[in-house]
Structure formats: C-alpha cells, structure tokens
C-alpha atoms as an extended CHARMM CRD file, in Angstrom:
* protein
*
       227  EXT
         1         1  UNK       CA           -165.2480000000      -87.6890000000       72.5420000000  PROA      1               0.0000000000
         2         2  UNK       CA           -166.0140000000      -88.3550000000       76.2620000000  PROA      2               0.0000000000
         3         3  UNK       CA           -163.1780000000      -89.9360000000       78.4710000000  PROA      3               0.0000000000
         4         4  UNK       CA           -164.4250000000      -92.0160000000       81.5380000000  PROA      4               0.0000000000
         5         5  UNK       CA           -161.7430000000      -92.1220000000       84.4860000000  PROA      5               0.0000000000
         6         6  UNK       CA           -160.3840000000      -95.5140000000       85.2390000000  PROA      6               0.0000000000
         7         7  UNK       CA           -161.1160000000      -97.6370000000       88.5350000000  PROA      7               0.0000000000
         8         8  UNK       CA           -157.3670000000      -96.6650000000       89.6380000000  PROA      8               0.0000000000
         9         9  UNK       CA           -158.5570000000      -92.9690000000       89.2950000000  PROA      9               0.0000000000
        10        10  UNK       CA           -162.0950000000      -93.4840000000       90.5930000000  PROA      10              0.0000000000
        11        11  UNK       CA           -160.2740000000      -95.3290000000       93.9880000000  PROA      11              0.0000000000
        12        12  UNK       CA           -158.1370000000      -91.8480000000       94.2570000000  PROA      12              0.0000000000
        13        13  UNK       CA           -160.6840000000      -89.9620000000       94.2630000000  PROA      13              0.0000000000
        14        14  UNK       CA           -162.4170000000      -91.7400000000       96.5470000000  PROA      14              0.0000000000
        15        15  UNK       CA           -159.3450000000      -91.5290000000       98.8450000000  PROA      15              0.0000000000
        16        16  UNK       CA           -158.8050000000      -88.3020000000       98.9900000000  PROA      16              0.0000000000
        17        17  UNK       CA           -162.9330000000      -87.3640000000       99.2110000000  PROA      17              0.0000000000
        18        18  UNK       CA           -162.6970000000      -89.6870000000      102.2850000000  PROA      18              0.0000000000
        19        19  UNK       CA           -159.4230000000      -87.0560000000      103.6900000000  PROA      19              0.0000000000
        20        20  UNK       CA           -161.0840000000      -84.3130000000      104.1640000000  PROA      20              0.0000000000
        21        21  UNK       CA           -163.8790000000      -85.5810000000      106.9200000000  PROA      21              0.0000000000
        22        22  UNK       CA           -161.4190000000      -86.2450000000      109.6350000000  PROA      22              0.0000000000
        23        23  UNK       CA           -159.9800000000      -82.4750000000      108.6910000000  PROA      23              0.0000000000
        24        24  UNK       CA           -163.3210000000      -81.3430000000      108.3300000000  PROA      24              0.0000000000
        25        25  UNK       CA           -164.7540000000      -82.7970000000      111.5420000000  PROA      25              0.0000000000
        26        26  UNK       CA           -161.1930000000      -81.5020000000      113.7780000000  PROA      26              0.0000000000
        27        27  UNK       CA           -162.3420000000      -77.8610000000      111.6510000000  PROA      27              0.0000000000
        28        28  UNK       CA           -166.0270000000      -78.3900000000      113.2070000000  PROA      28              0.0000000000
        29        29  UNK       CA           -164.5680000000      -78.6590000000      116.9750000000  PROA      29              0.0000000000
        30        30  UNK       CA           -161.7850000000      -75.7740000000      116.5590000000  PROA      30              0.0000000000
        31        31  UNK       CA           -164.8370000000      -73.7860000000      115.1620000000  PROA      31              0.0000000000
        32        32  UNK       CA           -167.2070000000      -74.6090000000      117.7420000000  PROA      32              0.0000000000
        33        33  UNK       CA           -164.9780000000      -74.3210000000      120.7160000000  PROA      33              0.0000000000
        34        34  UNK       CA           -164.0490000000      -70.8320000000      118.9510000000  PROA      34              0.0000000000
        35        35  UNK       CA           -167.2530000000      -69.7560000000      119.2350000000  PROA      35              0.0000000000
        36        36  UNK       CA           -167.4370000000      -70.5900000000      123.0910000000  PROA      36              0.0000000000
        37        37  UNK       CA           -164.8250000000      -68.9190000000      123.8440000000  PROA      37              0.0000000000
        38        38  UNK       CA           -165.4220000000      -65.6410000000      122.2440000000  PROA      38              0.0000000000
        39        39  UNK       CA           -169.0330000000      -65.5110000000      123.3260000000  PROA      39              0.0000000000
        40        40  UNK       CA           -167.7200000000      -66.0530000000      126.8520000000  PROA      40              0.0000000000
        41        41  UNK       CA           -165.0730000000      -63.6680000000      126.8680000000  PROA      41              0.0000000000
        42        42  UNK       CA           -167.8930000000      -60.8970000000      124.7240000000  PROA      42              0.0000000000
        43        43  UNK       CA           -170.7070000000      -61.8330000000      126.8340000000  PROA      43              0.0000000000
        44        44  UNK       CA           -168.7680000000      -59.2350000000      129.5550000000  PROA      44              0.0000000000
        45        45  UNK       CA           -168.1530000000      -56.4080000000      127.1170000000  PROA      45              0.0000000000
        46        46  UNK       CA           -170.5340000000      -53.3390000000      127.4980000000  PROA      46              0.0000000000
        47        47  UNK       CA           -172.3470000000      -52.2860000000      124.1560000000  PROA      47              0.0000000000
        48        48  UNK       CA           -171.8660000000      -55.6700000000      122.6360000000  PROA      48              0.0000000000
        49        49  UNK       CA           -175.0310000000      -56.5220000000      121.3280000000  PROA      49              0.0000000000
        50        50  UNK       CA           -175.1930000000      -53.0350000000      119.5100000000  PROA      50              0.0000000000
        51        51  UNK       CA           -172.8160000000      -54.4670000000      117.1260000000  PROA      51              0.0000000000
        52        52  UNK       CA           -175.0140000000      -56.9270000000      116.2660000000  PROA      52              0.0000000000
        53        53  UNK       CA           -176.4190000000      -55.9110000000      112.5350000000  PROA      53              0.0000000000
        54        54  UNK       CA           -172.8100000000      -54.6220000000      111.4020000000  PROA      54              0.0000000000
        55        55  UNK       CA           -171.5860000000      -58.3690000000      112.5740000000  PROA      55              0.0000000000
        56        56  UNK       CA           -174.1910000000      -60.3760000000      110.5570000000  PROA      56              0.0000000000
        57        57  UNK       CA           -173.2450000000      -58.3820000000      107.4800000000  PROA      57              0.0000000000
        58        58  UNK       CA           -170.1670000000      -59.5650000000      107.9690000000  PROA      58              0.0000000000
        59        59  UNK       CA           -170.7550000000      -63.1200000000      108.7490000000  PROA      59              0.0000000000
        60        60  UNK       CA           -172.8820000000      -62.9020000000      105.2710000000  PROA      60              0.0000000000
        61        61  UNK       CA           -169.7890000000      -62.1470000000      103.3380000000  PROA      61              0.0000000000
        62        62  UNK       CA           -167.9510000000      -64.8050000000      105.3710000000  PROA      62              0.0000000000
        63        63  UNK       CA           -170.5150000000      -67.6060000000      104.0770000000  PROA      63              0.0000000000
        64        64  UNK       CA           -170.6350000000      -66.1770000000      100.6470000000  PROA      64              0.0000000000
        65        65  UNK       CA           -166.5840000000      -66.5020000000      100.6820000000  PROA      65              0.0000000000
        66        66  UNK       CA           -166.4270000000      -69.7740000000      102.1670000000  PROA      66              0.0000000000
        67        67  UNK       CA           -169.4590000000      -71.1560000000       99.7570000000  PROA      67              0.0000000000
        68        68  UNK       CA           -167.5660000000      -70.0240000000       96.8240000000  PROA      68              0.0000000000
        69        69  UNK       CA           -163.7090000000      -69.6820000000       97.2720000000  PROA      69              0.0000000000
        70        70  UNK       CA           -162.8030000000      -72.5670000000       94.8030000000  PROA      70              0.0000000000
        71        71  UNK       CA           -163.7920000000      -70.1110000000       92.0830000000  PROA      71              0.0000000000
        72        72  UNK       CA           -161.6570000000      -67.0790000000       92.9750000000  PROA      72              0.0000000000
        73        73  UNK       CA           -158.3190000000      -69.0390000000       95.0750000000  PROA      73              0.0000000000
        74        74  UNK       CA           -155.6960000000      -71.3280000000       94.0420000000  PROA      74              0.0000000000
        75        75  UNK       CA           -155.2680000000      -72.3030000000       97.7190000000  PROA      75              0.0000000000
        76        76  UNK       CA           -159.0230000000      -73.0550000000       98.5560000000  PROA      76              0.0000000000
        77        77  UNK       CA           -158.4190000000      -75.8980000000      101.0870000000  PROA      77              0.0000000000
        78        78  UNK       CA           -156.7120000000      -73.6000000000      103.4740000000  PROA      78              0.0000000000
        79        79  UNK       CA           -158.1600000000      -70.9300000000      102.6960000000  PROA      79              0.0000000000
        80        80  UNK       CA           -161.6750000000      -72.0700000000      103.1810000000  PROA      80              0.0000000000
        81        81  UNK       CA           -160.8240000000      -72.9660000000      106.9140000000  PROA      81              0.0000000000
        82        82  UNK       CA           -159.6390000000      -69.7510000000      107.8020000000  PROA      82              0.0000000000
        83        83  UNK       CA           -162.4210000000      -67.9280000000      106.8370000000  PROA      83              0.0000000000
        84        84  UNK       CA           -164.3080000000      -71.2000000000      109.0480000000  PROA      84              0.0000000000
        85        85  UNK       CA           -162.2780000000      -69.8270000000      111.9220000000  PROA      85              0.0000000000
        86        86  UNK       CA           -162.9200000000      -66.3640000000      111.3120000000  PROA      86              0.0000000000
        87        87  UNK       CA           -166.8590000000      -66.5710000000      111.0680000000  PROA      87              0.0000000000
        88        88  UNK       CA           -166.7450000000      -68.9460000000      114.6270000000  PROA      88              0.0000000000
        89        89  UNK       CA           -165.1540000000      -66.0760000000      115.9510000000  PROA      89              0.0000000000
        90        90  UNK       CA           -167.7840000000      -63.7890000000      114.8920000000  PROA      90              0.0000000000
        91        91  UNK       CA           -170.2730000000      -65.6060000000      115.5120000000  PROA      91              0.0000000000
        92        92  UNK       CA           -169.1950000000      -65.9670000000      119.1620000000  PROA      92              0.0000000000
        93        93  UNK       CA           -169.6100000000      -61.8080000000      119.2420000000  PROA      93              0.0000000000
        94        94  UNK       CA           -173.1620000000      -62.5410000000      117.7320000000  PROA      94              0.0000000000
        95        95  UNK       CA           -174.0720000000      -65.0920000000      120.8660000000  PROA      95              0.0000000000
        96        96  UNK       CA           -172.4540000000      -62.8890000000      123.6250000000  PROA      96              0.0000000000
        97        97  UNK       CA           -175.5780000000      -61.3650000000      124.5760000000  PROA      97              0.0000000000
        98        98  UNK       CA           -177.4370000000      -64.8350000000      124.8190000000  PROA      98              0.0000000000
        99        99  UNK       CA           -174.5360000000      -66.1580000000      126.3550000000  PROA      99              0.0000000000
       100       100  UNK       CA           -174.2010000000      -63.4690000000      129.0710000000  PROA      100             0.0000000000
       101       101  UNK       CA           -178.3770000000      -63.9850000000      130.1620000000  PROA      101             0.0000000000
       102       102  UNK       CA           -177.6080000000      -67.8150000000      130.2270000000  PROA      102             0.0000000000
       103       103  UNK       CA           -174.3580000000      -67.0890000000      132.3720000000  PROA      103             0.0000000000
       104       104  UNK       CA           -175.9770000000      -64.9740000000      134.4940000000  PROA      104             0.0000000000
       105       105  UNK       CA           -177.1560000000      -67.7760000000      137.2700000000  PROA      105             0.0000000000
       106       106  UNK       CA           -176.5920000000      -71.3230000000      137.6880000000  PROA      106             0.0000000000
       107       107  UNK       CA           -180.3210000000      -72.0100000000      136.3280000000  PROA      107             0.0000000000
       108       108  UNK       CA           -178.9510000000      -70.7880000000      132.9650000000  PROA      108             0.0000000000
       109       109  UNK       CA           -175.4220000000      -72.4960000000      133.2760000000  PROA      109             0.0000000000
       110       110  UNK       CA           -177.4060000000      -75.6180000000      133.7300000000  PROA      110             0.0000000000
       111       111  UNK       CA           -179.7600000000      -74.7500000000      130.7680000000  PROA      111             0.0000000000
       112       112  UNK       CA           -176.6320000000      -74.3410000000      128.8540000000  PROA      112             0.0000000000
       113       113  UNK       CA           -175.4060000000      -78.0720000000      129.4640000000  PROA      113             0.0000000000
       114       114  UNK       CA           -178.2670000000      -79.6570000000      129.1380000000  PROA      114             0.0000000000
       115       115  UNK       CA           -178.4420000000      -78.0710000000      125.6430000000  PROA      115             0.0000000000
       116       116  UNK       CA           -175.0420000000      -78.9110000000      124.7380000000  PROA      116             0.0000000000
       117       117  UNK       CA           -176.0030000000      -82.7850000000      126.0790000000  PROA      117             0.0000000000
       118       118  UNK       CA           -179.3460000000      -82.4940000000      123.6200000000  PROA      118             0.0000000000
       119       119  UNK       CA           -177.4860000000      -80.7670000000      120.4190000000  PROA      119             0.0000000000
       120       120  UNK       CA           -174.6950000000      -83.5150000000      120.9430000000  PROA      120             0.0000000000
       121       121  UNK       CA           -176.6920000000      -86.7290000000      120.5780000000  PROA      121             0.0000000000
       122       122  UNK       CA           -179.0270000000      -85.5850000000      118.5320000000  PROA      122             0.0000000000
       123       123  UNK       CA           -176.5780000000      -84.3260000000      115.8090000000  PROA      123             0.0000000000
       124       124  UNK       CA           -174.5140000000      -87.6280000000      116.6740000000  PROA      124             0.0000000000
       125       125  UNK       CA           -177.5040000000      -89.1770000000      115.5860000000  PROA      125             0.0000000000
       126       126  UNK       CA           -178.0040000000      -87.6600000000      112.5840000000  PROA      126             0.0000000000
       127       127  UNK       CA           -174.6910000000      -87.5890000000      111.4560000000  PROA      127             0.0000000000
       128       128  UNK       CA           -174.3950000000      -91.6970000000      112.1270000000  PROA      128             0.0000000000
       129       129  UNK       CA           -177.9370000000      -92.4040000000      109.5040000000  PROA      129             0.0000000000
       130       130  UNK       CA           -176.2490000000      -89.9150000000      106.9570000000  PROA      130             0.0000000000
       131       131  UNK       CA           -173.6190000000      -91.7630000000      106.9170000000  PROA      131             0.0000000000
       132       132  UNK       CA           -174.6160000000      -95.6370000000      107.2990000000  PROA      132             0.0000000000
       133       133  UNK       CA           -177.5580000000      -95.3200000000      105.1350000000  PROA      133             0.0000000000
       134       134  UNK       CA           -177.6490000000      -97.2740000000      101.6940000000  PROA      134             0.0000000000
       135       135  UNK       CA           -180.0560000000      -94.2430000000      100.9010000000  PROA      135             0.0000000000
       136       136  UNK       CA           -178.8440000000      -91.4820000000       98.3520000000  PROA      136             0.0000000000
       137       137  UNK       CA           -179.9720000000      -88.4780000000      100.5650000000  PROA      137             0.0000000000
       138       138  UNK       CA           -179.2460000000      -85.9570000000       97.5530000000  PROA      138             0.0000000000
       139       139  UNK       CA           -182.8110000000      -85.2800000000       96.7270000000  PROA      139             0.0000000000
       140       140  UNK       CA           -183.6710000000      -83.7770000000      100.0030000000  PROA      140             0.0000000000
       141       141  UNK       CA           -181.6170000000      -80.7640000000       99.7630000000  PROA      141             0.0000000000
       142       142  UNK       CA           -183.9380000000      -78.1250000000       98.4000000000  PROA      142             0.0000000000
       143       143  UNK       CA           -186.6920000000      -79.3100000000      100.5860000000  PROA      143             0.0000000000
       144       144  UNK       CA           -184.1820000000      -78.7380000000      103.7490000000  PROA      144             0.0000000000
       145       145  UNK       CA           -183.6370000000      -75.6240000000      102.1660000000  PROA      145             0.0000000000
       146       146  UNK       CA           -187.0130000000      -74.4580000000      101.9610000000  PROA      146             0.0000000000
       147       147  UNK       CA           -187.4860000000      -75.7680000000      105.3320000000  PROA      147             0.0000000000
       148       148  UNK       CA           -185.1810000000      -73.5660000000      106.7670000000  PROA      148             0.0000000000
       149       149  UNK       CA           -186.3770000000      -70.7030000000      104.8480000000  PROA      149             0.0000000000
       150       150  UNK       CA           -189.8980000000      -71.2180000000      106.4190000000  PROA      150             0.0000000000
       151       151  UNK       CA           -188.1360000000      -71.5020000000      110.0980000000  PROA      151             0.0000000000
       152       152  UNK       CA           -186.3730000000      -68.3070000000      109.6470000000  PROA      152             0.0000000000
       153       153  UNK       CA           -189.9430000000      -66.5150000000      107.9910000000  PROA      153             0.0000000000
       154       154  UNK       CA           -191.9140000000      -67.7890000000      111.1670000000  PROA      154             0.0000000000
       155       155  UNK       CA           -189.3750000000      -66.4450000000      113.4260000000  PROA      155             0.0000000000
       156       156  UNK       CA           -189.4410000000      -63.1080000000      112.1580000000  PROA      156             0.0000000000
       157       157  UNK       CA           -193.1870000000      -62.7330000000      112.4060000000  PROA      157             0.0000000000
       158       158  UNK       CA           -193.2850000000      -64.4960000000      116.0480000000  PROA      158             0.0000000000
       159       159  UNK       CA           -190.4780000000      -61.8310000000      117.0940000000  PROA      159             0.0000000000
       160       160  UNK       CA           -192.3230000000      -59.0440000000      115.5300000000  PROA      160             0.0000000000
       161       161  UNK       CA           -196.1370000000      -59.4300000000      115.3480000000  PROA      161             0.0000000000
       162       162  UNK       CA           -197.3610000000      -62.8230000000      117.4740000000  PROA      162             0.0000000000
       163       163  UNK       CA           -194.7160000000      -63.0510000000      119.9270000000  PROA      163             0.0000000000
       164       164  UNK       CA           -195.7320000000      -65.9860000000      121.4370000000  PROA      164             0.0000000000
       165       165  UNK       CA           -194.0300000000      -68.7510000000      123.5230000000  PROA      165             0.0000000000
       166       166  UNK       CA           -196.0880000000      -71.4730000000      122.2580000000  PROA      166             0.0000000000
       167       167  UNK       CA           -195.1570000000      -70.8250000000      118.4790000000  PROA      167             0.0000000000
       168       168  UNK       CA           -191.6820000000      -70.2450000000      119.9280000000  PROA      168             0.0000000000
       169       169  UNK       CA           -191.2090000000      -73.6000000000      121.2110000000  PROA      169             0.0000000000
       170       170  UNK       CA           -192.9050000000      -74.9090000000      117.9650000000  PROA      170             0.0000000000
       171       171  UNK       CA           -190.5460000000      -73.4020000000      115.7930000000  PROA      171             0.0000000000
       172       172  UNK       CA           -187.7240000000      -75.1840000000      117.9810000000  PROA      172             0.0000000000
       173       173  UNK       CA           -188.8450000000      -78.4020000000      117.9240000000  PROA      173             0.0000000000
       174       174  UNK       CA           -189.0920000000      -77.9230000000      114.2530000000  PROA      174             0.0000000000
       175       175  UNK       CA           -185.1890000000      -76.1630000000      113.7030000000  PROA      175             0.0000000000
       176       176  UNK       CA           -184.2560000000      -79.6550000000      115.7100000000  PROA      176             0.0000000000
       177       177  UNK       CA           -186.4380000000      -81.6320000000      113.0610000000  PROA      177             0.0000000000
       178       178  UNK       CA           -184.2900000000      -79.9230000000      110.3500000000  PROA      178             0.0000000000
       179       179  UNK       CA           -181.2540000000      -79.5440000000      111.3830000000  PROA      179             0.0000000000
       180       180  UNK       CA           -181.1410000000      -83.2170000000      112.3470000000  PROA      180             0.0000000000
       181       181  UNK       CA           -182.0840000000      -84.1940000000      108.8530000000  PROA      181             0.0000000000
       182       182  UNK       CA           -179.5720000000      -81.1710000000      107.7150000000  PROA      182             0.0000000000
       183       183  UNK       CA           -176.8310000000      -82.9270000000      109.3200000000  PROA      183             0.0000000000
       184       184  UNK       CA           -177.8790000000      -86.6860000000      107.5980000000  PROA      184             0.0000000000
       185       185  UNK       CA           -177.7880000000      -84.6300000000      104.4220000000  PROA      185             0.0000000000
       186       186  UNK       CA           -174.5860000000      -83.4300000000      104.6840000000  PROA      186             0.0000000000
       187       187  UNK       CA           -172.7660000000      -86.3280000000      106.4810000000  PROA      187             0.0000000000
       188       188  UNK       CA           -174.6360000000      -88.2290000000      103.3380000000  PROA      188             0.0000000000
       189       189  UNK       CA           -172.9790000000      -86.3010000000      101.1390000000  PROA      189             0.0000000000
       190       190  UNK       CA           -169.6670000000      -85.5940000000      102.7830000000  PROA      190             0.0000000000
       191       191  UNK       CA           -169.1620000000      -89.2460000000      102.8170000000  PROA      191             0.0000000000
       192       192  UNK       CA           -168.5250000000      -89.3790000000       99.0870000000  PROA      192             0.0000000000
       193       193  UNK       CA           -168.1430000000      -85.3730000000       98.2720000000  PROA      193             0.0000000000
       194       194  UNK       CA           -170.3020000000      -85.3370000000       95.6130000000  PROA      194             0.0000000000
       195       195  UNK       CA           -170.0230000000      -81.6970000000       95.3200000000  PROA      195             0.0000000000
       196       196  UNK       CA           -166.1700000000      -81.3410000000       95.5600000000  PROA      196             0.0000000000
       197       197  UNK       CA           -166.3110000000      -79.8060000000       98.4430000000  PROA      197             0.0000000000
       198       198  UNK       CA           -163.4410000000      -78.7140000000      100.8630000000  PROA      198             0.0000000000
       199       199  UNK       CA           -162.6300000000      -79.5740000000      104.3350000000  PROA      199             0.0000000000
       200       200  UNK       CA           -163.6950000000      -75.7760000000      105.6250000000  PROA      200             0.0000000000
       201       201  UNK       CA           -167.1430000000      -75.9140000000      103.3180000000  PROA      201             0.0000000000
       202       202  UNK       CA           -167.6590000000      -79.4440000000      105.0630000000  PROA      202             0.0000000000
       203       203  UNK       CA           -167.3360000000      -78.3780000000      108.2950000000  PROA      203             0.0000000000
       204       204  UNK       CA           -168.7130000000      -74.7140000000      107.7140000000  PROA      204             0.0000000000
       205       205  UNK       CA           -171.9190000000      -77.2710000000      107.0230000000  PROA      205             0.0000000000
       206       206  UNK       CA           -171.4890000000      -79.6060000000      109.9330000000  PROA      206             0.0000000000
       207       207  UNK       CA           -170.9030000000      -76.4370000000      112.9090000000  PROA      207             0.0000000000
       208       208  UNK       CA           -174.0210000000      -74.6800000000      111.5040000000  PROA      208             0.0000000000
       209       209  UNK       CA           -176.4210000000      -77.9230000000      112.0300000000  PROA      209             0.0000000000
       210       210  UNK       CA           -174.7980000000      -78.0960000000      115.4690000000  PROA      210             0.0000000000
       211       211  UNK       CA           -174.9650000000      -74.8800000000      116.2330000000  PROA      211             0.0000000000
       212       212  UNK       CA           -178.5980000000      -74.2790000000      115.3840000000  PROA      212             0.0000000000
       213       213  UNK       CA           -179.2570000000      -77.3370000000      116.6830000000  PROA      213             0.0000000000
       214       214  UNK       CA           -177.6450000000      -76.1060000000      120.3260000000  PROA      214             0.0000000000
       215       215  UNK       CA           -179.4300000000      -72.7580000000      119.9930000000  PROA      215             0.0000000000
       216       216  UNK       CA           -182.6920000000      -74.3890000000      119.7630000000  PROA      216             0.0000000000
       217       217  UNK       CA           -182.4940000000      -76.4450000000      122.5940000000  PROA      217             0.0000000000
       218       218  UNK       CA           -181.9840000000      -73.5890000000      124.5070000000  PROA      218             0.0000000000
       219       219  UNK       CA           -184.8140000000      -72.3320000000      123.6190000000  PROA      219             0.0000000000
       220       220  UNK       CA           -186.2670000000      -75.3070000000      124.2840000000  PROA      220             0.0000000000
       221       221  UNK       CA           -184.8020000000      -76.0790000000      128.1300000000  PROA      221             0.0000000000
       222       222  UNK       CA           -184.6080000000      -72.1560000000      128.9990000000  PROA      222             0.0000000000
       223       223  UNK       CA           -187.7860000000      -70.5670000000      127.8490000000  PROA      223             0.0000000000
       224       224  UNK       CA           -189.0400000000      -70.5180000000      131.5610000000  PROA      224             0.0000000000
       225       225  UNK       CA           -185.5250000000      -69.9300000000      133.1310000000  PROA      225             0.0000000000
       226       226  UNK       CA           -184.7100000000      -66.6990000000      131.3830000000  PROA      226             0.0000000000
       227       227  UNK       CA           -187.1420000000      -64.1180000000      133.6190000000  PROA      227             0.0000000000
C-alpha cells in the first residue's frame, strides 16, 4: 500500500527545502569570489595556461562528484560544498590567462566591470522571474540543455574552422539568452527543491549561470579591446 505524508510533514519539508537557498546563495559568492581571486593571483604565473586540458579533466570529475555525491556519501551537504569550493578554485586557474589579457591595461580592467555590472543584473533578473513566477518552469530543462549543447558545438567550429567575430558575438548574445533562462530554471526549481538537491548542487548551478553569463559579456564589451 502507498503512504501519503501528512501536511505537518509536507510543511517540514518545505522548511528545510527553503534552508538551503540562503546556504546555497552565501556558497555561490564564496565560490565566485574564489574564483577571482585565484585567477588574479594565476593570471601572473608563467606556463599557466599550459595546464589548461589537465585542469578541465579535473573540473569534469569535480561536476560529476558534486552532481552525484548523495549516492556514494553519508555527509553530502558538506561535502557537496567543498568540492563547490574546490572546482571555483580551479576554475580560477582555468580563467588566469583571460584574466591576465583583461588585466593587462585599464581598457580591459574597465571591460572587466562593466561585465561584472551586465552578468549581475541580468542574472538578478533572472533569478527574481524564477522565483516569483506562478509558472512551473520544469519542462524547460532539456531544451536549456540542448541549448547549451548547441552553444558549446558552435563555439568549437567558430574557434576552429570560421573564426569569425560576427558569429562570436552571436554566440554571446545567445549564452546570455540561456543562461538567463538557466538561472529562472534553477531559481524555479531551487525554490521548492524538487530534485532534493543540496546547498553545494544549488549553488554549483547558480555560479555556473553567473559565471557564463560574466564570461560572455566579456566577450561581448571586449571583443575590440583585446588587440
């Protein structure tokens, strides 16, 4: 026979889904100012961006980890944020060779701000519909999905074979299209954790949209500004 969990039990539930954003968001801006920091202190290393390959194998394992660590720990919640921490950190090696041609001159430092202004509101924005709207936002996760598959196919052959600005900047516009409606998603389903997540697989969610977000608007302001 089926058991159906009371109201006292649904209202727990509900409580302690609603916990984990603050943690999750607090995660998001320890993560993020992580990845600053590193990419900063990296960006003056010699050889850095050699490393590159050998540090996005690791970040895959990190995401496969985080993505899945209520299925092989007893201590998930913690867990889950310092493996957060750890990719952030890595990831800040990743950027330090972006971060040291943005550095470089105060064109690029402004560049820099004026992308951290754009990825700010606009993921402010985002995050503020996913989580006012009435609308069950559920359904659009395998189209953002497939999306972001076609974003990272079209960058791949504009790096290697077209190499054009003008599909560059196209491609950005569309990453901010995506991850916009990424972060709606996930704020959408954050707000009730409808897939059980963790604080560290909430945020993991949340700094990626921001981060991509960022990175395309740097594109965006600093296509000109980089020669």
């Amino acid at each position: 026979m089926y058991s159906y969990p009371d109201a006292s039990g649904l209202n727990r539930q509900r409580e302690q889904r609603a916990s984990n954003l603050p943690g999750a968001f607090a995660a998001m801006g320890i993560s993020l100012a992580l990845t600053g920091a590193v990419s900063w202190w990296a960006s003056a290393l010699p050889g850095i961006d050699a490393w590159f390959w050998p540090l996005l194998i690791v970040q895959l394992g990190l995401l496969l980890a985080i993505g899945t660590v209520r299925s092989w720990s007893k201590n998930a919640d913690n867990l889950s944020l310092i493996l957060l921490f750890v990719f952030a950190v890595v990831e800040g090696l990743v950027l330090a060779p972006i971060t040291a041609i943005y550095l470089a001159s105060s064109v690029g430092q402004a560049v820099v701000l004026k992308a951290l202004a754009a990825a700010g509101a606009t993921f402010g924005a985002g995050a503020i519909y996913g989580w006012t709207t009435k609308r069950d936002l559920s359904n659009l996760g395998s189209i953002l999905i497939m999306a972001v598959l076609g974003i990272v196919i079209s960058s791949l052959l504009n790096v290697f074979w077209l190499k054009s600005p003008v599909t560059d900047l196209v491609i950005s516009w569309m990453t901010v299209i995506v991850f916009t409606a990424f972060t709606a998603y996930d704020l959408n389903i954050a707000r009730d954790n409808r897939f059980g997540q963790t604080a560290g697989q909430i945020a993991l969610s949340l700094y990626l949209n921001f981060l991509n977000l960022f990175l395309a608007f740097l594109r965006i302001f600093g296509g000109g500004g980089r020669d």
